[in-house]
TIMI-2910 file (N, C-alpha, C, CB; in pm, 1 decimal, decimal comma, always signed):
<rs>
+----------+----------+----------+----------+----------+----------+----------+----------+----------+----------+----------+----------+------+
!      n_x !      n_y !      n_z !     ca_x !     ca_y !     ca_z !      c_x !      c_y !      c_z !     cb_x !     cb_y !     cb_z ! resn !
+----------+----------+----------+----------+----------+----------+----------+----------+----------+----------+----------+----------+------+
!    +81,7 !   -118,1 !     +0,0 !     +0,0 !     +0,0 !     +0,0 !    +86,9 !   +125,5 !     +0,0 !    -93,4 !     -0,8 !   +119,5 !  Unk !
!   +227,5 !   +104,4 !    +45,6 !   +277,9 !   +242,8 !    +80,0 !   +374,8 !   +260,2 !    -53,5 !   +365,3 !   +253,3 !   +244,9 !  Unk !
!   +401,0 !   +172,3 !   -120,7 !   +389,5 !   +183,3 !   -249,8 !   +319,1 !   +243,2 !   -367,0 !   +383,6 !   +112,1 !   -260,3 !  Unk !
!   +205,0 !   +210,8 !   -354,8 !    +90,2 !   +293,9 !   -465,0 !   +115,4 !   +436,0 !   -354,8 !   -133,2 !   +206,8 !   -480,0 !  Unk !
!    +46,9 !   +495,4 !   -260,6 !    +79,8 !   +594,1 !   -220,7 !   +205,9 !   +699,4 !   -212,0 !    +49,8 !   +565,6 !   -150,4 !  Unk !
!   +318,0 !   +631,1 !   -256,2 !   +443,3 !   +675,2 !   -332,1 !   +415,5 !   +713,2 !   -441,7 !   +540,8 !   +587,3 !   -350,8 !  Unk !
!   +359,6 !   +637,4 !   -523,2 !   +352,4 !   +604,3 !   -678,0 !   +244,5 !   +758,0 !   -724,8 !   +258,9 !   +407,1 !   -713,3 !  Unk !
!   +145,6 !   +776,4 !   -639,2 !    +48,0 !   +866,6 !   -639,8 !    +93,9 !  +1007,6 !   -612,1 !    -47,4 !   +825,9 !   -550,9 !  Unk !
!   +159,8 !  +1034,2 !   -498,9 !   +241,8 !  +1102,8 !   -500,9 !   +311,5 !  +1152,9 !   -620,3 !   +298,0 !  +1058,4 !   -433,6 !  Unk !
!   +448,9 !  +1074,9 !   -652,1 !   +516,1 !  +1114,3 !   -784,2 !   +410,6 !  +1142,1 !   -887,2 !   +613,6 !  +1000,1 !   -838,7 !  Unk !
!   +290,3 !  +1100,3 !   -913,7 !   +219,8 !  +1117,0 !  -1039,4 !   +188,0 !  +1309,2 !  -1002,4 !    +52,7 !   +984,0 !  -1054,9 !  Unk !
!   +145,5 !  +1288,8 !   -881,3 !   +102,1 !  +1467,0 !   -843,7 !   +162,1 !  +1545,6 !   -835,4 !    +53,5 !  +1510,5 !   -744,6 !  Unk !
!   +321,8 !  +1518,3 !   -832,8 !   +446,8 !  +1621,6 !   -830,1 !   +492,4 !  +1629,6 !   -986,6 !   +587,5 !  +1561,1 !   -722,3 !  Unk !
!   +441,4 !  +1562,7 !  -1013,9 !   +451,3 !  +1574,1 !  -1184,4 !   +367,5 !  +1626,7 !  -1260,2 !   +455,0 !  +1464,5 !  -1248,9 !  Unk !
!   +223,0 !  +1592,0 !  -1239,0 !   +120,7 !  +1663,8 !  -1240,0 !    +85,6 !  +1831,3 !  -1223,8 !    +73,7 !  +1604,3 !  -1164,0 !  Unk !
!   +153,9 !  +1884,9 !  -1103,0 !   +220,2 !  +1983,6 !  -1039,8 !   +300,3 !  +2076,1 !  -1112,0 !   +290,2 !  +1932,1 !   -954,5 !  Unk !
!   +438,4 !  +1982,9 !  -1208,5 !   +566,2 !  +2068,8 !  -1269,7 !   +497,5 !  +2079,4 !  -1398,6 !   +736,7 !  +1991,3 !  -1277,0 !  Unk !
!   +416,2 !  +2000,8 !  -1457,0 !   +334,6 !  +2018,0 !  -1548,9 !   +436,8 !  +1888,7 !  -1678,8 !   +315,2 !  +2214,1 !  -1582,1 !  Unk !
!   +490,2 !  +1814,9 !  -1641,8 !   +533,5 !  +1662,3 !  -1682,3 !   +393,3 !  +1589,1 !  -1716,5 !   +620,8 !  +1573,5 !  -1543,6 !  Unk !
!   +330,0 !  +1614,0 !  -1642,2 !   +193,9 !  +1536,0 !  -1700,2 !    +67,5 !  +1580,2 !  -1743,5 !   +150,2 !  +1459,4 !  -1617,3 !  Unk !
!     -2,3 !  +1558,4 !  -1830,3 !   -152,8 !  +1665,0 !  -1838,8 !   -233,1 !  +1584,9 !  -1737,7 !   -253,6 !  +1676,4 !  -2018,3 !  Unk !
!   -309,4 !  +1677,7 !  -1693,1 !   -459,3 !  +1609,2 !  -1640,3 !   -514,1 !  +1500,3 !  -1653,3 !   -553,5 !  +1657,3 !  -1676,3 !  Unk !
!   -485,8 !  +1471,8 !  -1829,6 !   -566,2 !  +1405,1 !  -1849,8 !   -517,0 !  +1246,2 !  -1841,5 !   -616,5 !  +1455,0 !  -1959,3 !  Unk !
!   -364,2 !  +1236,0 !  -1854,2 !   -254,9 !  +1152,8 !  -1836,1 !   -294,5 !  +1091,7 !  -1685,6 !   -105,0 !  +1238,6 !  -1849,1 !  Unk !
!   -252,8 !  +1200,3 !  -1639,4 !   -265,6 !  +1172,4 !  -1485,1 !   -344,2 !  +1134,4 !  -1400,7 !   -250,7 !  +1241,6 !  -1433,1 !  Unk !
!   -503,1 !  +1144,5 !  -1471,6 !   -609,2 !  +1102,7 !  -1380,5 !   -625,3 !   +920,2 !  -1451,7 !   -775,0 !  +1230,3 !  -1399,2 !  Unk !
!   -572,7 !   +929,5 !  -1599,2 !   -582,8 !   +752,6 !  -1617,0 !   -468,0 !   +680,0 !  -1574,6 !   -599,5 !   +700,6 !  -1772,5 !  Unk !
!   -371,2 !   +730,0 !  -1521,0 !   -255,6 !   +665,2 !  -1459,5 !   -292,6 !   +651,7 !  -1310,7 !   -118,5 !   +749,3 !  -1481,9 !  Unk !
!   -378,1 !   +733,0 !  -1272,5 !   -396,4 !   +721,1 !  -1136,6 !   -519,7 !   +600,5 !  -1165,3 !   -437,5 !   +880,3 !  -1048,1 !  Unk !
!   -593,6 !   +602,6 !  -1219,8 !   -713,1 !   +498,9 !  -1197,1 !   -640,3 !   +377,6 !  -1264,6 !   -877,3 !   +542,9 !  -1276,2 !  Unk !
!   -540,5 !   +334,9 !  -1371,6 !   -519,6 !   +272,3 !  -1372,3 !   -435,1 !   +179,7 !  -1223,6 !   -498,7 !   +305,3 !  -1472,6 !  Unk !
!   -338,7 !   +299,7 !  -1137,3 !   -292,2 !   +231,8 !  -1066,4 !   -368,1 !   +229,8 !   -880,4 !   -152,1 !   +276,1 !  -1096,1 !  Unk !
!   -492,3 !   +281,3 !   -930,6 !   -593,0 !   +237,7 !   -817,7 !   -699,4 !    +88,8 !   -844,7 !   -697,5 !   +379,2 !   -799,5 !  Unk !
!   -668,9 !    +97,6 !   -936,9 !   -751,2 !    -70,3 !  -1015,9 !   -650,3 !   -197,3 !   -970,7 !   -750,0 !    -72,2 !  -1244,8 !  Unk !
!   -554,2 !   -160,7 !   -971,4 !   -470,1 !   -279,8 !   -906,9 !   -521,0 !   -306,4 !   -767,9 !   -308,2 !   -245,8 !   -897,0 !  Unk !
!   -551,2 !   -227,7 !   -705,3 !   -607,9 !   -276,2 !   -559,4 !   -772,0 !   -319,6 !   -553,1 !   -586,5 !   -142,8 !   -447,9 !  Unk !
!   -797,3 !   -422,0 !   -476,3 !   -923,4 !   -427,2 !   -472,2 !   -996,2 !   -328,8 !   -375,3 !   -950,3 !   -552,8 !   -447,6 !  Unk !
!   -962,3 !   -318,7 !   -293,2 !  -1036,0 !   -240,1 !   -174,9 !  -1013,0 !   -111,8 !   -196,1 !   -992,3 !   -271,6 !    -30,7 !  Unk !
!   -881,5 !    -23,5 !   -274,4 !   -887,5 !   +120,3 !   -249,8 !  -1072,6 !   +197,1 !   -315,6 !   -724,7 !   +189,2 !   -352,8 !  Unk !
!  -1067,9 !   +267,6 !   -244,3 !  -1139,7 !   +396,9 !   -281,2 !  -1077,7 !   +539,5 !   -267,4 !  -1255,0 !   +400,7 !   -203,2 !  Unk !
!  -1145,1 !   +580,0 !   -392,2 !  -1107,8 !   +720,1 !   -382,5 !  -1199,3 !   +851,4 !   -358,3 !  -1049,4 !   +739,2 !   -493,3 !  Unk !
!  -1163,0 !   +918,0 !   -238,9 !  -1294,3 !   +953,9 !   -185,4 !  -1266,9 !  +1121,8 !   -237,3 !  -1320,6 !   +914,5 !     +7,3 !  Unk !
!  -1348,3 !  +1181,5 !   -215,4 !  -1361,9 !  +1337,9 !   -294,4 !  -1297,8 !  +1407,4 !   -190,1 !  -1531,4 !  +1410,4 !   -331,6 !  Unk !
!  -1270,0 !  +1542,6 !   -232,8 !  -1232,3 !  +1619,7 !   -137,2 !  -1359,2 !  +1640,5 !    -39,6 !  -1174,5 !  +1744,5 !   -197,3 !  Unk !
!  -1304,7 !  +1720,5 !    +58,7 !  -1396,0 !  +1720,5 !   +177,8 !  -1446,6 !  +1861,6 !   +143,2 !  -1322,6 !  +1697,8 !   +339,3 !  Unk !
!  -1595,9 !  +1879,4 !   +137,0 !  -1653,9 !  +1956,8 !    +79,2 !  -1738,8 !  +2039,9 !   +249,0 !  -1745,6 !  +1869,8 !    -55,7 !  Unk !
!  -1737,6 !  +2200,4 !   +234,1 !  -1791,1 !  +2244,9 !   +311,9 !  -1930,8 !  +2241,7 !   +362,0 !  -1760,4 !  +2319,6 !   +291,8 !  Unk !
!  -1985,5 !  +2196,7 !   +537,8 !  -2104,1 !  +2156,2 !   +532,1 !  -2160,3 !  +2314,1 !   +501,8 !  -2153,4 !  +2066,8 !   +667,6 !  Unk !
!  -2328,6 !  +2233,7 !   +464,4 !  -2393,6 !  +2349,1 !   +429,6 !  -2458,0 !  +2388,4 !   +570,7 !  -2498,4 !  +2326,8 !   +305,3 !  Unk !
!  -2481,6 !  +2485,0 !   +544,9 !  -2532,8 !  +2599,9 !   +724,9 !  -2675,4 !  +2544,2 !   +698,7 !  -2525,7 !  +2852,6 !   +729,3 !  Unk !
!  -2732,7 !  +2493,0 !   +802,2 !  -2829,3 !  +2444,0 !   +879,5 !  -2950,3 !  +2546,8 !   +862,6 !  -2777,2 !  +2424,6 !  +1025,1 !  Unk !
!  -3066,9 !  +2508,2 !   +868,4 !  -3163,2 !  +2613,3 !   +918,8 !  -3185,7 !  +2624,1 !  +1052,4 !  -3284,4 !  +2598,8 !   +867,4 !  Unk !
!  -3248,2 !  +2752,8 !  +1044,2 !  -3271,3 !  +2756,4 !  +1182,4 !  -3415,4 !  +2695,7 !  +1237,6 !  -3256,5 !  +2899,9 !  +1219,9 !  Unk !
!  -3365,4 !  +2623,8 !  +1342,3 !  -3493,5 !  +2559,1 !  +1408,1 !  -3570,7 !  +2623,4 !  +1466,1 !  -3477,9 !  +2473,8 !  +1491,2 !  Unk !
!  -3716,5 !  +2617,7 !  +1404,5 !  -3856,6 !  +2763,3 !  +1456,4 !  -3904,7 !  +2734,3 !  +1602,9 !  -4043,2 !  +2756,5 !  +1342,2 !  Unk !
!  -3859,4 !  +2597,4 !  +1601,2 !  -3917,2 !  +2508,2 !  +1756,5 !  -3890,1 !  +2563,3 !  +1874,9 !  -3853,3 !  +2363,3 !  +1785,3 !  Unk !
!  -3780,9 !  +2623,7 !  +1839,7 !  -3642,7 !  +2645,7 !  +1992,2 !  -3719,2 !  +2813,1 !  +1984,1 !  -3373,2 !  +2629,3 !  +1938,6 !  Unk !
!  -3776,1 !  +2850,6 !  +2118,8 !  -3825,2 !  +2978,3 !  +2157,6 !  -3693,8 !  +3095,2 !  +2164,2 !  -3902,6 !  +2956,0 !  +2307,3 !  Unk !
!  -3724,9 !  +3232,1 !  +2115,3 !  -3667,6 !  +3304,3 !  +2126,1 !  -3623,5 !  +3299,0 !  +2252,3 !  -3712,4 !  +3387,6 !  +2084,3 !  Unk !
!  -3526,5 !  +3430,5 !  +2301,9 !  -3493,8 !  +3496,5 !  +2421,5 !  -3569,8 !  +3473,4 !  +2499,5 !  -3480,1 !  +3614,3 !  +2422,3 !  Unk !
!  -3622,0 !  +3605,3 !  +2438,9 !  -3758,8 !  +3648,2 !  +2532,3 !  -3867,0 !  +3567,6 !  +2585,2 !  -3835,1 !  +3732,9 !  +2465,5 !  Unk !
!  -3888,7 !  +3459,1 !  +2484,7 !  -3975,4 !  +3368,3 !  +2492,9 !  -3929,8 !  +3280,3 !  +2620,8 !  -3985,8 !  +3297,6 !  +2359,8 !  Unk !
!  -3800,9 !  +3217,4 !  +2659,4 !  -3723,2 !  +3143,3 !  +2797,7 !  -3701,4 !  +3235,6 !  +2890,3 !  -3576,4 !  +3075,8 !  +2775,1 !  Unk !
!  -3689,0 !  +3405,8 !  +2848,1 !  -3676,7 !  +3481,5 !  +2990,8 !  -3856,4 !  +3467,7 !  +3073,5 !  -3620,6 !  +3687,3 !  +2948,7 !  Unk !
!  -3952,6 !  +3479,1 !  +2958,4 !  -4063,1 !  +3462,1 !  +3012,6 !  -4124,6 !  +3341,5 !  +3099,4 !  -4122,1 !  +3481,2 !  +2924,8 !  Unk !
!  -4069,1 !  +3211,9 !  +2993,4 !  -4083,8 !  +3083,4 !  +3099,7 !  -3977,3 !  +3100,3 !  +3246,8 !  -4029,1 !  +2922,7 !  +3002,3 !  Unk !
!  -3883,0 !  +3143,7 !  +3206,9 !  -3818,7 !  +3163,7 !  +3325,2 !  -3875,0 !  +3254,1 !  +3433,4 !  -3702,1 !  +3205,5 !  +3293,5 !  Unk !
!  -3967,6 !  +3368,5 !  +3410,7 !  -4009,4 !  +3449,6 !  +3545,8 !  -4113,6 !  +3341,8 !  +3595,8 !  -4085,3 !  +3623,7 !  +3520,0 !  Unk !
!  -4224,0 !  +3303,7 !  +3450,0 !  -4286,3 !  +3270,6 !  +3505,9 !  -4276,3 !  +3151,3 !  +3640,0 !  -4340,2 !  +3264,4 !  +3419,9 !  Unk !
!  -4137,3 !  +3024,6 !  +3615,2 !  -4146,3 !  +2955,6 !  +3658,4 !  -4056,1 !  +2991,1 !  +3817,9 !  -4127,2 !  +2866,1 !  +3562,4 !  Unk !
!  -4019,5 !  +3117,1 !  +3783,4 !  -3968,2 !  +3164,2 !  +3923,1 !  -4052,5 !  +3208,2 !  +4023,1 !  -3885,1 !  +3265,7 !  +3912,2 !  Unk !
!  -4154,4 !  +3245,8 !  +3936,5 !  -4280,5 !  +3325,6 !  +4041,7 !  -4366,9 !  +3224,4 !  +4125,8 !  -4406,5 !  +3416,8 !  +3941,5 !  Unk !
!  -4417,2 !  +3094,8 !  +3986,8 !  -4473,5 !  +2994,8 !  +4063,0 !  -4367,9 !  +2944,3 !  +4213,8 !  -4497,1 !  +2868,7 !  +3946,5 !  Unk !
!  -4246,1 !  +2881,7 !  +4161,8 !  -4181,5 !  +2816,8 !  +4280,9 !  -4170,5 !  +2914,5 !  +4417,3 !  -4031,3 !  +2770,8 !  +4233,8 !  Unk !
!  -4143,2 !  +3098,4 !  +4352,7 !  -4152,8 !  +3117,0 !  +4453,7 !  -4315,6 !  +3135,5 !  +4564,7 !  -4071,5 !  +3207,2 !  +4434,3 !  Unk !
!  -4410,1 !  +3145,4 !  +4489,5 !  -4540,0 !  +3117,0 !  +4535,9 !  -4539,5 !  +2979,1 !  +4647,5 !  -4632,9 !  +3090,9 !  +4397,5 !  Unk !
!  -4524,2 !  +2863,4 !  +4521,3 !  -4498,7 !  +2764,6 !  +4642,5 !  -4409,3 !  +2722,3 !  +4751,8 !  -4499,5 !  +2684,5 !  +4607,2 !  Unk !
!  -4313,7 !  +2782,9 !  +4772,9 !  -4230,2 !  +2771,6 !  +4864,5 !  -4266,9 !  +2881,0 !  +4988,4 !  -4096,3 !  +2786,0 !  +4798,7 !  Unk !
!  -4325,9 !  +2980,9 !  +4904,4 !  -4383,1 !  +3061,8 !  +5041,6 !  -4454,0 !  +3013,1 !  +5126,7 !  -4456,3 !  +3162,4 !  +5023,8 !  Unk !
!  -4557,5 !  +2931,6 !  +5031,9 !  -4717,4 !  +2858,8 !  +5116,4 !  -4611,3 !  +2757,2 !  +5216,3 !  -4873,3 !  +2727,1 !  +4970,7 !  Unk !
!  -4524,9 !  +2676,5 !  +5155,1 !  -4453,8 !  +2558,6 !  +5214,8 !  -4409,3 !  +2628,6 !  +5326,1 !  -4336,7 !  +2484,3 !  +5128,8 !  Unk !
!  -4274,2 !  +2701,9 !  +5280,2 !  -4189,3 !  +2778,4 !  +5460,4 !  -4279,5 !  +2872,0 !  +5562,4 !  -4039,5 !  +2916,3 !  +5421,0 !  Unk !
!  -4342,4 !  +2955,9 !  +5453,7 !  -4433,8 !  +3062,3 !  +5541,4 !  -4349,4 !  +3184,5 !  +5578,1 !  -4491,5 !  +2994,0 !  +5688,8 !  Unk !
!  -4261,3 !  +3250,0 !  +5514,0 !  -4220,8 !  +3299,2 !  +5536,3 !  -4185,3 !  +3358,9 !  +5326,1 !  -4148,9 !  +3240,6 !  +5658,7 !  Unk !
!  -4196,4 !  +3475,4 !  +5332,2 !  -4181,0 !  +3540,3 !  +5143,5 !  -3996,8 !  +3570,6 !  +5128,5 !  -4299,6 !  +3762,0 !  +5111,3 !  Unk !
!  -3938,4 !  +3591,3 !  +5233,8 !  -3793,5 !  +3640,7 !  +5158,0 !  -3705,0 !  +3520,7 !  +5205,9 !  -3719,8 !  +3813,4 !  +5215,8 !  Unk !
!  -3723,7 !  +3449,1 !  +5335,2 !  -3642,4 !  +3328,3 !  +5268,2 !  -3703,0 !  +3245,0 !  +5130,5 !  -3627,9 !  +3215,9 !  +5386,8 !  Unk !
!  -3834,2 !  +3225,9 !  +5093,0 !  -3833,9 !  +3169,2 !  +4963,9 !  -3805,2 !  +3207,0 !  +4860,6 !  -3911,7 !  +3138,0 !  +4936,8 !  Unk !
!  -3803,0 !  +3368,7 !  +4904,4 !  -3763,4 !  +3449,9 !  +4759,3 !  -3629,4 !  +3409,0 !  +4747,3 !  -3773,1 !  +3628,7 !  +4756,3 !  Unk !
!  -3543,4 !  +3434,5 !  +4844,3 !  -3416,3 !  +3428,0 !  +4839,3 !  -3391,4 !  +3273,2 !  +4815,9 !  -3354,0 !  +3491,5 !  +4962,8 !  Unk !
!  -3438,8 !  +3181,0 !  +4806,6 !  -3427,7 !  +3043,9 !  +4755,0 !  -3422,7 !  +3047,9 !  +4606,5 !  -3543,8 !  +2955,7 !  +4801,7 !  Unk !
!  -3556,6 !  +3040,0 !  +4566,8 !  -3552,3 !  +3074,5 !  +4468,5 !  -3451,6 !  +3118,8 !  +4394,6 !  -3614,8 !  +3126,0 !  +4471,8 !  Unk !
!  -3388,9 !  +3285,3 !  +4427,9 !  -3334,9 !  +3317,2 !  +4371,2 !  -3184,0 !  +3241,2 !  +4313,7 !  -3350,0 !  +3408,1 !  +4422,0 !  Unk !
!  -3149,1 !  +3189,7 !  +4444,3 !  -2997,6 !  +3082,7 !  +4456,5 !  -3006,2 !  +2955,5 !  +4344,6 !  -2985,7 !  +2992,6 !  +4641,6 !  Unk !
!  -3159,7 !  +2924,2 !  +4366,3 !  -3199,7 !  +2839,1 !  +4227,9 !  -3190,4 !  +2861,1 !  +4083,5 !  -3316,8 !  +2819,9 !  +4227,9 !  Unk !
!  -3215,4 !  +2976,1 !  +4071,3 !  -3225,4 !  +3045,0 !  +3976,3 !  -3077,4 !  +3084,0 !  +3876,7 !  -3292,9 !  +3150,7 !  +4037,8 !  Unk !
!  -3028,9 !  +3098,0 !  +3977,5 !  -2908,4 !  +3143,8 !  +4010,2 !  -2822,1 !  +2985,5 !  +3938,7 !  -2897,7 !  +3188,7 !  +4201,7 !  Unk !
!  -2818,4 !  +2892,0 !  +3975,0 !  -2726,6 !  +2783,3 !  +3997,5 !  -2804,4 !  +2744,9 !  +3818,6 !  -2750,8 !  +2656,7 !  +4176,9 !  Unk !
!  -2914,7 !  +2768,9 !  +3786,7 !  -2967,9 !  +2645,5 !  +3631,1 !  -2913,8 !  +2801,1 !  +3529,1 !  -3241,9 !  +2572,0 !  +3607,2 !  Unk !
!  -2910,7 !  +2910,1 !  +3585,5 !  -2788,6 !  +3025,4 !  +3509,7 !  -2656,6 !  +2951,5 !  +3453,5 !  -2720,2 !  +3149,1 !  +3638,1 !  Unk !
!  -2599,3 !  +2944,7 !  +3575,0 !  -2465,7 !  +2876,7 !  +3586,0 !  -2415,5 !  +2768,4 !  +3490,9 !  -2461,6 !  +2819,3 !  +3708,2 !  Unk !
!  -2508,9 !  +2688,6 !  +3558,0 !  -2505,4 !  +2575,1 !  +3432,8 !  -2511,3 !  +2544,1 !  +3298,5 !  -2566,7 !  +2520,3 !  +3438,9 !  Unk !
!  -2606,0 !  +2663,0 !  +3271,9 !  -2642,0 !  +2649,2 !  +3120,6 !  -2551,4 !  +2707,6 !  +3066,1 !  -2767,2 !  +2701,0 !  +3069,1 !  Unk !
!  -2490,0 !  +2835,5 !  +3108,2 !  -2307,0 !  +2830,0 !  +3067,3 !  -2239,3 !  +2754,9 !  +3054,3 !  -2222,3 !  +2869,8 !  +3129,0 !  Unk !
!  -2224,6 !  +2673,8 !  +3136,1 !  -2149,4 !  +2597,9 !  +3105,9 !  -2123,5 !  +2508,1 !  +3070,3 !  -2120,8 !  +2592,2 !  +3135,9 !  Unk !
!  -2257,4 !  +2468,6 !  +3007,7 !  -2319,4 !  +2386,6 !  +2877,7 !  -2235,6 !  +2465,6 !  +2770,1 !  -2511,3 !  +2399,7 !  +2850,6 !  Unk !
!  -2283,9 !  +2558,8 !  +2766,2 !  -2250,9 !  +2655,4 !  +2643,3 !  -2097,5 !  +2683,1 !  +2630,2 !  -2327,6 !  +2802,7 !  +2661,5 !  Unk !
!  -2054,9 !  +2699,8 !  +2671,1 !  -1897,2 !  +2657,1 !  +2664,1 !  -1844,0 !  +2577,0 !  +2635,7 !  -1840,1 !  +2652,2 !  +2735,9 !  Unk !
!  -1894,5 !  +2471,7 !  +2679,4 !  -1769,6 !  +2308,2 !  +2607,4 !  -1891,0 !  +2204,5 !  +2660,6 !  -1538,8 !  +2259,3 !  +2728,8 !  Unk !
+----------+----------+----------+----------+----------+----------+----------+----------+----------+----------+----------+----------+------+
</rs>
């Protein structure tokens, strides 16, 4: 194998100085890729195409809103639970606080 890959080589440095045409060179190369059973010859690596954007995934605004809202409920229920509004607020908030955190650092690596 490290033979033909020599061999391929020299055909492209020749190819290159202009020793060979194109057209030489691409039947010398398939001729000496036909000697192998298994090679393939795969294309260059072509740039992916940019994605659409997914309509599913809510704006900003749209997760800052689930986000009050779901801050307001917990803190609602944690009030009824402790009985007391600024330690739950202040729970909450530390909660709030920590799924922040995280999702950074999702977003990072």
């Amino acid at each position: 194998m490290n033979v033909i890959l020599e061999e391929v080589r020299r055909l492209e440095a020749a190819r290159e100085k202009g020793e060979v045409s194109e057209f030489e060179y691409a039947v010398a190369k398939s001729r000496l890729l036909s000697t192998v059973e298994e090679a393939t010859v795969l294309p260059p690596e072509a740039e992916p195409e940019p994605r659409e954007k997914d309509s599913a995934t809510p704006n900003p605004w749209g997760l800052a809103l689930i986000g009050l809202c779901c801050a307001g409920l917990m803190t609602f229920l944690s009030t009824q639970l402790i009985g007391d509004f600024t330690i739950a607020f202040t729970l909450v908030t530390c909660i709030c606080a920590a799924i922040v955190v995280v999702a950074f650092r999702r977003l990072e690596g």
